[in-house]
C-alpha positions in Angstrom: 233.4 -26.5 114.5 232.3 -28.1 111.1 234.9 -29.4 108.8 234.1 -29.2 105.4 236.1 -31.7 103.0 236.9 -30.3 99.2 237.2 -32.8 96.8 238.8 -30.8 93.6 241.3 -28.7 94.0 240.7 -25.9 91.1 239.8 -22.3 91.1 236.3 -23.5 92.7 237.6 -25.3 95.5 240.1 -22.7 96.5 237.6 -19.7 96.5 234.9 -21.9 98.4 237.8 -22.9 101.0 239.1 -19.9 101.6 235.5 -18.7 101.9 234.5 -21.3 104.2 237.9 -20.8 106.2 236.9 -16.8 107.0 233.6 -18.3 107.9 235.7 -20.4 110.7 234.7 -23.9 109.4 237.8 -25.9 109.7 238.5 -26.9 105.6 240.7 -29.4 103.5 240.9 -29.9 99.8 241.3 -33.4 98.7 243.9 -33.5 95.0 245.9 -35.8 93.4 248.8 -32.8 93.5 249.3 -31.5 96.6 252.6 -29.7 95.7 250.4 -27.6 93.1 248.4 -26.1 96.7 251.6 -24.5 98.3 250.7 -20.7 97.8 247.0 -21.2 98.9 248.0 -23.1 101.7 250.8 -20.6 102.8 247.7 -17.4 102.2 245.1 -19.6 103.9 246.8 -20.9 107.3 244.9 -23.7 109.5 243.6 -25.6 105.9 244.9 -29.0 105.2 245.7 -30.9 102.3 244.8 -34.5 101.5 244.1 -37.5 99.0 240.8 -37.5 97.9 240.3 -40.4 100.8 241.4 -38.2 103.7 239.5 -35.7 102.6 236.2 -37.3 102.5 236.9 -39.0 105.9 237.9 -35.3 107.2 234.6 -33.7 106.1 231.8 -33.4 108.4 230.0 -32.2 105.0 231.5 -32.4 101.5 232.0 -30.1 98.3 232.5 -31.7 95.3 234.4 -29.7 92.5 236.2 -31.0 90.6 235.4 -31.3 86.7 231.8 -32.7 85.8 233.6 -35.5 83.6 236.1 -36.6 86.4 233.0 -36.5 89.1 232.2 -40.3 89.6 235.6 -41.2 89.6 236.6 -38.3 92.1 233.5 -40.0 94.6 234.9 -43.5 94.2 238.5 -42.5 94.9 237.1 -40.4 98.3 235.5 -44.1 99.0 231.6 -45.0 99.4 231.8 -45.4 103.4 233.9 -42.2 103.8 230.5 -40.5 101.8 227.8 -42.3 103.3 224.8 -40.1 105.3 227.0 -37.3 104.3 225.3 -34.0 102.6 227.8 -33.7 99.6 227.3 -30.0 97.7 227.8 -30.7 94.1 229.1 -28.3 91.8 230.0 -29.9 89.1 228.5 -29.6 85.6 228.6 -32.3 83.0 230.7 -30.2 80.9 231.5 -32.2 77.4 235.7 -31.9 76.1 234.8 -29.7 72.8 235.0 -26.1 72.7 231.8 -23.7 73.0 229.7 -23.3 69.9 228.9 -19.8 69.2 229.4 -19.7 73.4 227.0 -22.7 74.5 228.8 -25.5 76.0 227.7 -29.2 74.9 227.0 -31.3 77.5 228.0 -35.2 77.6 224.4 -36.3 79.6 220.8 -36.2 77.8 218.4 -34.1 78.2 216.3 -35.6 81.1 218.9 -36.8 83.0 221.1 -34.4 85.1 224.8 -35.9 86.6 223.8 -35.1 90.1 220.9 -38.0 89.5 224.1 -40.0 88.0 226.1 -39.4 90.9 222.8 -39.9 93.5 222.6 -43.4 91.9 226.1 -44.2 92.0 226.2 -43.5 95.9 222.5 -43.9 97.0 223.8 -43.3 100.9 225.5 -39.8 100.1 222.9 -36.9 100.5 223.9 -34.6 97.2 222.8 -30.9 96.4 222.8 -29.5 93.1 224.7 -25.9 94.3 227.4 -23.6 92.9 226.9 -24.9 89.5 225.3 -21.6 87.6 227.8 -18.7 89.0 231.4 -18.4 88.1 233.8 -18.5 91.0 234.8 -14.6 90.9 230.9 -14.2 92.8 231.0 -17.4 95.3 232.2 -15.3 98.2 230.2 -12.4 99.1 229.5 -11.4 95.3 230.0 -7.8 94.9 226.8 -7.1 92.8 223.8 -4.8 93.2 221.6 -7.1 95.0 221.9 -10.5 96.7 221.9 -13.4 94.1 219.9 -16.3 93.8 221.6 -19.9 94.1 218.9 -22.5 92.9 219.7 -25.7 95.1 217.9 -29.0 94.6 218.2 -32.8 96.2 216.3 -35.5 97.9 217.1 -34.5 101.3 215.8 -31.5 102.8 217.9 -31.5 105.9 220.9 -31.5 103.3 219.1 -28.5 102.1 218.2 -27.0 104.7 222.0 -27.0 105.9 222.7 -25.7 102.8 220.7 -22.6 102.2 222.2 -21.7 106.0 225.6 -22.0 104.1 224.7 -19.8 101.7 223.3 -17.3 103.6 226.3 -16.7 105.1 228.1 -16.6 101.7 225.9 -13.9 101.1 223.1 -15.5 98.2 219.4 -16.2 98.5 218.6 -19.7 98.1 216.1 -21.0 96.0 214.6 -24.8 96.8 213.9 -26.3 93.3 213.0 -30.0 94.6 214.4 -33.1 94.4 217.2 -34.6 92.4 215.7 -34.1 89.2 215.6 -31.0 89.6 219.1 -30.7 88.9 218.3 -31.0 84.8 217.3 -27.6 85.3 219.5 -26.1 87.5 222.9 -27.9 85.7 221.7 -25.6 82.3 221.9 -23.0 84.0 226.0 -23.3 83.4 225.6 -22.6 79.9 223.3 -19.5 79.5 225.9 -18.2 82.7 228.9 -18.9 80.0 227.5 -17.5 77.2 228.0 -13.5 77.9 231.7 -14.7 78.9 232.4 -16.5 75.9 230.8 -14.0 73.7 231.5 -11.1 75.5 234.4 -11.1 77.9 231.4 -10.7 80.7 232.2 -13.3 83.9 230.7 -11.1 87.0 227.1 -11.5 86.8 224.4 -13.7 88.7 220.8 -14.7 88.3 218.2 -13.4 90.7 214.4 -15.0 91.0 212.4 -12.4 91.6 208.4 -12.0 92.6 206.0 -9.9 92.5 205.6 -7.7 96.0 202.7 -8.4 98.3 200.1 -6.0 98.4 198.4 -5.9 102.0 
Protein backbone atom coordinates (compact mmCIF):
# COMPACT_ATOMS: atom_id res chain seq x y z
CA UNK A 1 0.00 0.00 0.00
CA UNK A 2 1.30 3.56 -0.77
CA UNK A 3 1.91 5.99 1.94
CA UNK A 4 1.40 9.36 1.10
CA UNK A 5 3.18 12.03 3.51
CA UNK A 6 1.17 15.61 4.00
CA UNK A 7 3.21 18.31 4.66
CA UNK A 8 0.52 21.21 5.92
CA UNK A 9 -1.85 20.55 8.03
CA UNK A 10 -4.86 22.99 6.91
CA UNK A 11 -8.23 22.53 5.38
CA UNK A 12 -6.22 21.24 2.15
CA UNK A 13 -4.38 18.67 3.77
CA UNK A 14 -7.21 17.27 5.81
CA UNK A 15 -9.64 16.88 2.83
CA UNK A 16 -6.85 15.36 0.58
CA UNK A 17 -6.00 12.88 3.59
CA UNK A 18 -9.10 11.88 4.34
CA UNK A 19 -9.56 11.41 0.62
CA UNK A 20 -6.59 9.49 0.11
CA UNK A 21 -7.38 7.43 3.40
CA UNK A 22 -11.02 6.10 1.73
CA UNK A 23 -8.85 5.44 -1.26
CA UNK A 24 -6.84 2.96 1.16
CA UNK A 25 -3.39 4.75 0.81
CA UNK A 26 -1.92 4.62 4.18
CA UNK A 27 -1.62 8.85 5.00
CA UNK A 28 0.18 11.20 7.62
CA UNK A 29 0.17 14.92 7.92
CA UNK A 30 3.37 16.48 8.88
CA UNK A 31 2.47 20.08 11.40
CA UNK A 32 4.17 22.01 13.74
CA UNK A 33 0.75 21.48 16.09
CA UNK A 34 -0.16 18.23 16.40
CA UNK A 35 -2.57 18.80 19.28
CA UNK A 36 -4.62 21.13 16.76
CA UNK A 37 -5.28 17.40 14.52
CA UNK A 38 -7.15 15.58 17.46
CA UNK A 39 -10.83 15.57 15.86
CA UNK A 40 -9.57 14.61 12.38
CA UNK A 41 -7.50 12.09 13.70
CA UNK A 42 -10.24 10.61 16.06
CA UNK A 43 -12.90 10.87 12.47
CA UNK A 44 -10.06 9.46 10.26
CA UNK A 45 -8.69 6.22 12.16
CA UNK A 46 -5.31 4.42 10.86
CA UNK A 47 -3.75 8.33 9.86
CA UNK A 48 -0.72 9.41 11.69
CA UNK A 49 0.64 12.54 12.81
CA UNK A 50 4.16 13.78 12.56
CA UNK A 51 6.89 16.65 12.32
CA UNK A 52 7.30 17.79 9.08
CA UNK A 53 10.59 15.34 9.12
CA UNK A 54 8.68 12.18 9.88
CA UNK A 55 6.36 12.95 7.51
CA UNK A 56 8.53 13.32 4.59
CA UNK A 57 10.52 10.08 5.59
CA UNK A 58 6.93 8.29 5.96
CA UNK A 59 5.75 9.22 2.35
CA UNK A 60 6.29 6.97 -0.37
CA UNK A 61 4.97 10.20 -2.39
CA UNK A 62 4.45 13.69 -0.89
CA UNK A 63 1.67 16.57 -0.90
CA UNK A 64 2.80 19.72 -0.17
CA UNK A 65 0.08 22.19 1.36
CA UNK A 66 0.78 24.28 3.34
CA UNK A 67 0.76 28.13 2.57
CA UNK A 68 2.61 29.26 -0.74
CA UNK A 69 4.71 31.85 1.45
CA UNK A 70 5.79 29.17 4.17
CA UNK A 71 6.52 26.53 1.16
CA UNK A 72 10.45 26.53 0.97
CA UNK A 73 10.79 26.55 4.53
CA UNK A 74 8.08 23.74 5.04
CA UNK A 75 10.55 21.52 2.31
CA UNK A 76 13.76 22.31 4.25
CA UNK A 77 12.21 21.49 7.69
CA UNK A 78 10.86 17.85 5.90
CA UNK A 79 14.84 17.61 5.05
CA UNK A 80 16.42 17.37 1.30
CA UNK A 81 17.34 13.52 1.60
CA UNK A 82 13.89 12.64 3.16
CA UNK A 83 12.57 14.49 -0.53
CA UNK A 84 14.97 13.22 -2.82
CA UNK A 85 13.63 10.98 -6.12
CA UNK A 86 10.38 11.64 -4.51
CA UNK A 87 7.23 12.92 -6.70
CA UNK A 88 6.14 15.78 -4.40
CA UNK A 89 2.35 17.23 -5.56
CA UNK A 90 2.48 20.83 -4.96
CA UNK A 91 -0.43 22.81 -4.11
CA UNK A 92 0.65 25.72 -2.95
CA UNK A 93 0.14 29.17 -4.50
CA UNK A 94 2.40 32.06 -4.01
CA UNK A 95 -0.26 33.83 -2.26
CA UNK A 96 1.12 37.56 -1.20
CA UNK A 97 -0.10 38.71 2.87
CA UNK A 98 -2.53 41.72 1.56
CA UNK A 99 -6.13 41.37 1.17
CA UNK A 100 -7.83 40.80 -2.47
CA UNK A 101 -8.26 43.86 -4.63
CA UNK A 102 -11.64 44.10 -5.95
CA UNK A 103 -11.29 39.93 -5.53
CA UNK A 104 -7.83 39.25 -7.29
CA UNK A 105 -5.18 38.08 -5.05
CA UNK A 106 -1.55 39.72 -5.54
CA UNK A 107 1.04 37.44 -5.80
CA UNK A 108 4.63 37.76 -4.08
CA UNK A 109 6.59 36.00 -7.48
CA UNK A 110 6.84 37.81 -11.06
CA UNK A 111 5.25 37.17 -13.73
CA UNK A 112 7.54 34.53 -15.54
CA UNK A 113 8.48 32.78 -12.77
CA UNK A 114 6.00 30.33 -11.04
CA UNK A 115 7.03 29.03 -7.04
CA UNK A 116 6.87 25.49 -8.16
CA UNK A 117 10.16 26.51 -10.49
CA UNK A 118 11.31 28.17 -7.07
CA UNK A 119 10.80 25.21 -5.16
CA UNK A 120 12.17 22.74 -8.34
CA UNK A 121 15.45 24.71 -7.91
CA UNK A 122 15.65 24.67 -4.32
CA UNK A 123 15.43 20.75 -4.27
CA UNK A 124 16.61 19.73 -7.89
CA UNK A 125 16.29 15.85 -6.65
CA UNK A 126 12.54 16.17 -5.58
CA UNK A 127 10.14 15.41 -8.64
CA UNK A 128 7.31 18.35 -8.12
CA UNK A 129 3.77 18.63 -9.78
CA UNK A 130 2.01 21.77 -10.07
CA UNK A 131 -1.68 20.03 -8.81
CA UNK A 132 -4.60 21.08 -6.57
CA UNK A 133 -3.68 24.67 -6.91
CA UNK A 134 -6.87 26.14 -9.05
CA UNK A 135 -9.97 24.30 -7.05
CA UNK A 136 -10.94 25.13 -3.62
CA UNK A 137 -10.94 22.29 -1.20
CA UNK A 138 -14.96 21.86 -0.89
CA UNK A 139 -14.36 19.94 -4.79
CA UNK A 140 -10.96 17.87 -4.12
CA UNK A 141 -12.83 14.72 -3.21
CA UNK A 142 -15.22 13.50 -5.70
CA UNK A 143 -16.55 17.09 -6.60
CA UNK A 144 -20.22 17.02 -6.69
CA UNK A 145 -20.60 19.12 -10.02
CA UNK A 146 -22.32 18.43 -13.34
CA UNK A 147 -19.39 16.93 -15.12
CA UNK A 148 -15.89 15.72 -14.21
CA UNK A 149 -13.44 18.66 -13.78
CA UNK A 150 -10.30 19.35 -15.26
CA UNK A 151 -7.04 19.49 -12.92
CA UNK A 152 -4.15 21.08 -15.17
CA UNK A 153 -0.88 19.29 -13.74
CA UNK A 154 2.59 20.30 -14.95
CA UNK A 155 6.42 19.16 -14.01
CA UNK A 156 9.59 17.90 -15.44
CA UNK A 157 8.91 14.34 -14.72
CA UNK A 158 6.39 12.52 -16.53
CA UNK A 159 6.45 9.41 -14.44
CA UNK A 160 5.61 11.95 -11.50
CA UNK A 161 2.83 12.73 -13.82
CA UNK A 162 1.90 9.95 -14.95
CA UNK A 163 1.36 8.70 -11.18
CA UNK A 164 -0.46 11.68 -10.74
CA UNK A 165 -3.20 11.86 -13.23
CA UNK A 166 -3.87 7.93 -11.86
CA UNK A 167 -4.38 9.83 -8.50
CA UNK A 168 -6.70 11.97 -9.80
CA UNK A 169 -8.62 9.71 -11.56
CA UNK A 170 -9.50 8.16 -8.78
CA UNK A 171 -10.41 11.49 -7.07
CA UNK A 172 -12.74 11.76 -9.63
CA UNK A 173 -11.06 14.90 -12.19
CA UNK A 174 -9.71 14.72 -15.67
CA UNK A 175 -6.21 15.60 -15.83
CA UNK A 176 -4.73 17.85 -18.17
CA UNK A 177 -0.71 17.54 -18.99
CA UNK A 178 0.42 21.21 -19.38
CA UNK A 179 4.39 20.46 -19.63
CA UNK A 180 7.18 21.08 -17.73
CA UNK A 181 7.81 23.21 -14.72
CA UNK A 182 7.23 26.35 -16.32
CA UNK A 183 4.25 25.55 -16.93
CA UNK A 184 3.25 26.13 -13.60
CA UNK A 185 3.19 30.26 -14.32
CA UNK A 186 0.07 29.28 -15.87
CA UNK A 187 -1.47 26.86 -13.94
CA UNK A 188 -0.60 28.89 -10.30
CA UNK A 189 -3.07 31.97 -11.91
CA UNK A 190 -5.42 29.94 -12.18
CA UNK A 191 -5.90 30.48 -8.11
CA UNK A 192 -6.96 33.91 -8.66
CA UNK A 193 -9.60 33.96 -11.40
CA UNK A 194 -10.96 30.56 -9.15
CA UNK A 195 -11.15 33.25 -6.07
CA UNK A 196 -12.59 35.87 -7.65
CA UNK A 197 -16.53 34.70 -7.87
CA UNK A 198 -15.79 33.75 -3.99
CA UNK A 199 -14.64 37.02 -3.08
CA UNK A 200 -17.06 38.83 -5.06
CA UNK A 201 -19.78 36.66 -4.86
CA UNK A 202 -19.94 34.24 -1.98
CA UNK A 203 -19.44 31.50 -4.97
CA UNK A 204 -16.68 28.61 -3.73
CA UNK A 205 -18.13 25.30 -5.52
CA UNK A 206 -17.17 25.63 -9.01
CA UNK A 207 -14.27 24.06 -11.26
CA UNK A 208 -12.71 24.61 -14.71
CA UNK A 209 -13.22 22.05 -17.43
CA UNK A 210 -11.00 22.08 -20.89
CA UNK A 211 -13.10 21.17 -23.30
CA UNK A 212 -12.64 20.12 -27.26
CA UNK A 213 -14.32 19.98 -30.06
CA UNK A 214 -15.89 16.28 -30.77
CA UNK A 215 -14.49 14.09 -33.48
CA UNK A 216 -16.34 13.71 -36.45
CA UNK A 217 -15.65 10.22 -38.10
Amino acid sequence: MKKIGILGSGVVGKTLGAGFLKLGYEVQIGTREPAKLADWLAANPGAHVGDFAATAAFGDTILLAGKGIAAQSILALAGADNLNSKIIMDATNPIAEEPPFNGVLSFFTEPNVSLMEQLQAAFPDARFVKVFNSVGAYAMVNPKLPDRPTMFISGNSNEAKAEVRQLLDQLGWDAEDMGGAEAARAIEPLCRLWCIPGFRNNQWNHAFKLLRPVSVS
